[in-house]
C-alpha positions in Angstrom: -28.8 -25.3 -11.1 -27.8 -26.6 -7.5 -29.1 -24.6 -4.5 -25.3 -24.2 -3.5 -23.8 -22.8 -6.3 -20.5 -21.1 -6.7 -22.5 -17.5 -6.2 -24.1 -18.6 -3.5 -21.3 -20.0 -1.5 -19.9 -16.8 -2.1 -23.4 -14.9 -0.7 -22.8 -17.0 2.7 -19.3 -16.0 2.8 -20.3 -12.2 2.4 -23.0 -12.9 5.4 -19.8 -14.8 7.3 -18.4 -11.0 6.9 -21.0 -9.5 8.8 -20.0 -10.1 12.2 -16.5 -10.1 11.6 -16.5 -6.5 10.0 -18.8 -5.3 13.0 -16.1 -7.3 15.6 -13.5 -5.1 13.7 -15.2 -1.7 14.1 -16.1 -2.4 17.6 -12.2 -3.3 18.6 -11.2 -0.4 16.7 -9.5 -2.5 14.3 -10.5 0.3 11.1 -8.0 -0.6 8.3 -8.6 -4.3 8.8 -12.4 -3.2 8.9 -12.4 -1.3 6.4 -10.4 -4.5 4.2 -13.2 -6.6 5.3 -16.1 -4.2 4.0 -13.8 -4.2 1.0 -13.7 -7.3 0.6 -17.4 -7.9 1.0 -17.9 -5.3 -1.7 -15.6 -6.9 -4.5 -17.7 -10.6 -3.2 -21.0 -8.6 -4.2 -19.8 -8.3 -7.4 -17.7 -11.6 -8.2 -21.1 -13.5 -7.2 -23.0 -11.3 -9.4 -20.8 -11.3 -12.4 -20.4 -15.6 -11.6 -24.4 -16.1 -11.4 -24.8 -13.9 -14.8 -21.5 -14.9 -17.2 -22.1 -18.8 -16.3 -26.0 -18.6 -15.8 -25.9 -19.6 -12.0 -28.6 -17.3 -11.1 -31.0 -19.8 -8.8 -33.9 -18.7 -6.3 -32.0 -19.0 -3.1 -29.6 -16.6 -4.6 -32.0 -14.0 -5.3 -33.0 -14.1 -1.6 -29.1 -14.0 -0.2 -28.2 -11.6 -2.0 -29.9 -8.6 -1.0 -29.9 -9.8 2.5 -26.2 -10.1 2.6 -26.0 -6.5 1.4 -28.3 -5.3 4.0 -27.3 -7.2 6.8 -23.8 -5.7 5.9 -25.1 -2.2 5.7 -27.7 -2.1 8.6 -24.7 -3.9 10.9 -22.3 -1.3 10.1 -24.3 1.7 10.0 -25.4 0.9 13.5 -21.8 -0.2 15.0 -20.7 3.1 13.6 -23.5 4.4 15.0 -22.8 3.2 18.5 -19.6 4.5 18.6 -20.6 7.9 17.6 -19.1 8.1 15.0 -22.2 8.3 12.4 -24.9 10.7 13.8 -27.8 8.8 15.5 -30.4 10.1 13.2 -28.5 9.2 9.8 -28.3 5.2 11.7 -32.2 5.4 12.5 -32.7 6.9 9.3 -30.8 4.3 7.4 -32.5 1.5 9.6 -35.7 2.4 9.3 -36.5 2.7 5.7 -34.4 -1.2 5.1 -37.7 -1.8 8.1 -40.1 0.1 6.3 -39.5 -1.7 3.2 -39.0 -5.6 4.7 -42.6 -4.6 6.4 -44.3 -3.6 3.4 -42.9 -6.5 1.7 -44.2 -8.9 4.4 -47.3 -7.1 4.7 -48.0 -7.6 1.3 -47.8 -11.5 1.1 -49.9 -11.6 4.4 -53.0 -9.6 2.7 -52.5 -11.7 -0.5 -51.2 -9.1 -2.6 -47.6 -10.1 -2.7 -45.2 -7.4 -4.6 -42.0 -8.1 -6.9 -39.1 -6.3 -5.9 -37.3 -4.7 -8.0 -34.8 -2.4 -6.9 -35.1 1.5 -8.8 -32.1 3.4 -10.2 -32.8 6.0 -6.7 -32.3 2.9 -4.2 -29.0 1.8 -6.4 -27.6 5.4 -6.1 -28.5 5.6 -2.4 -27.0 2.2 -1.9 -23.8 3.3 -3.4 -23.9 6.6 -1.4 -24.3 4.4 1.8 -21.6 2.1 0.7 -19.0 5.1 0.0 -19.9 6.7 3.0 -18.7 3.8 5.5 -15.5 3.2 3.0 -14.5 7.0 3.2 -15.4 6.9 7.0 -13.9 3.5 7.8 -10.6 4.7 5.6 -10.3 8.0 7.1 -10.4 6.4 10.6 -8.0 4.2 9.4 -5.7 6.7 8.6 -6.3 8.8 11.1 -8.1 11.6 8.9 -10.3 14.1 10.2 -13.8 13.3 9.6 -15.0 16.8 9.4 -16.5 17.6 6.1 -16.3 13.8 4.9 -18.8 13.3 7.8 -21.3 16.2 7.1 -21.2 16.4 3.6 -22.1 12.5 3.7 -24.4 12.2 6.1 -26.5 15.2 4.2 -26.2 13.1 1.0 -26.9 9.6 2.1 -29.9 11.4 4.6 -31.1 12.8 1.6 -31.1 9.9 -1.2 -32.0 7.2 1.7 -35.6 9.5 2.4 -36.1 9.7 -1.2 -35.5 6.2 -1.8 -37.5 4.7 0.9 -40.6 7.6 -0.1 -40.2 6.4 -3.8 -40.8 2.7 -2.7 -43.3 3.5 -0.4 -44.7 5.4 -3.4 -44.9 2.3 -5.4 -46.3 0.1 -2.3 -49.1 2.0 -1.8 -50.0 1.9 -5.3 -49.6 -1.6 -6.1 -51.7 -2.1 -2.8 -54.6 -0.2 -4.1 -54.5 -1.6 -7.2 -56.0 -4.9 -5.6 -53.2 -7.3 -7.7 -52.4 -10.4 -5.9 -51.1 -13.2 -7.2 -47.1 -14.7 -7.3 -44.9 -11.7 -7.7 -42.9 -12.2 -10.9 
């Protein structure tokens, strides 16, 4: 399978998104921010369902795609964030953990002892609480809703799940670590 596959080309479009979606947030621009994070979603899964139905899947893939879904997140987290209208302890929250895990993950290949990733039920909830959170956020702006209990209620969950998530794979790290296995993750 090529490197640039149709998933992939799809991946860097999603990446492409990034900016623009943070541009939109920043300008005020909600509805046509809140398309754009849409849009970015539905990508996610076009790619995924493309790589899977036609067998497309290649290596490069399996990198983009999870950094295209963070870079998304962590970007608008923090633009939201900077215009107050997420709380700055649900953004450093949010950030932190994505940094916690990239660091162990790192950490790991320098000490020789390199560990698979593989994403647990907990981080696919959390990441689908984060992801509703900004949708119902960057809709209600759009609309001109309060954010009230939207907001709170939210916040509590994502805060919650995102701790959880990031303690469960921190969890996992520390085990694998003392385990001593090195070798090519699979």
């Amino acid at each position: 399978m090529p490197v640039m596959s149709v998933p992939n080309l799809i991946t860097i479009g999603r990446i492409l998104l990034v900016p623009l979606t943070v541009w939109l947030i920043i300008s005020g621009a909600y509805g046509f921010a809140f398309l754009a994070f849409v849009a970015a979603g539905v990508s996610d899964g076009v790619d995924g369902y493309i790589a899977r139905r036609w067998d497309a899947r290649t290596e490069l893939g399996a990198y983009l795609d999870p950094v295209a879904d963070k870079a998304l997140l962590v970007s608008v987290y923090v633009a939201l964030g900077l215009l107050k209208v997420l709380p700055a302890w649900l953004v450093i929250l949010v950030v932190s953990r994505d940094v916690l895990i990239v660091g162990a993950i790192i950490l790991s290949w320098v000490l020789g002892q390199p560990v698979a990733v593989r994403p647990v039920m907990l981080s696919k909830v959390n990441t689908a609480a984060q992801i509703f959170l900004v949708v119902a956020l960057l809709g209600a702006l759009a609309a001109s809703v309060d954010l009230g209990y939207l907001l709170t209620g939210g916040s509590a969950a994502v805060a919650l799940l995102t701790a959880a998530s990031g303690a469960r794979y921190l969890h996992d790290w520390v085990r694998h670590m003392a385990s001593g296995e090195g070798g090519t993750p699979k």
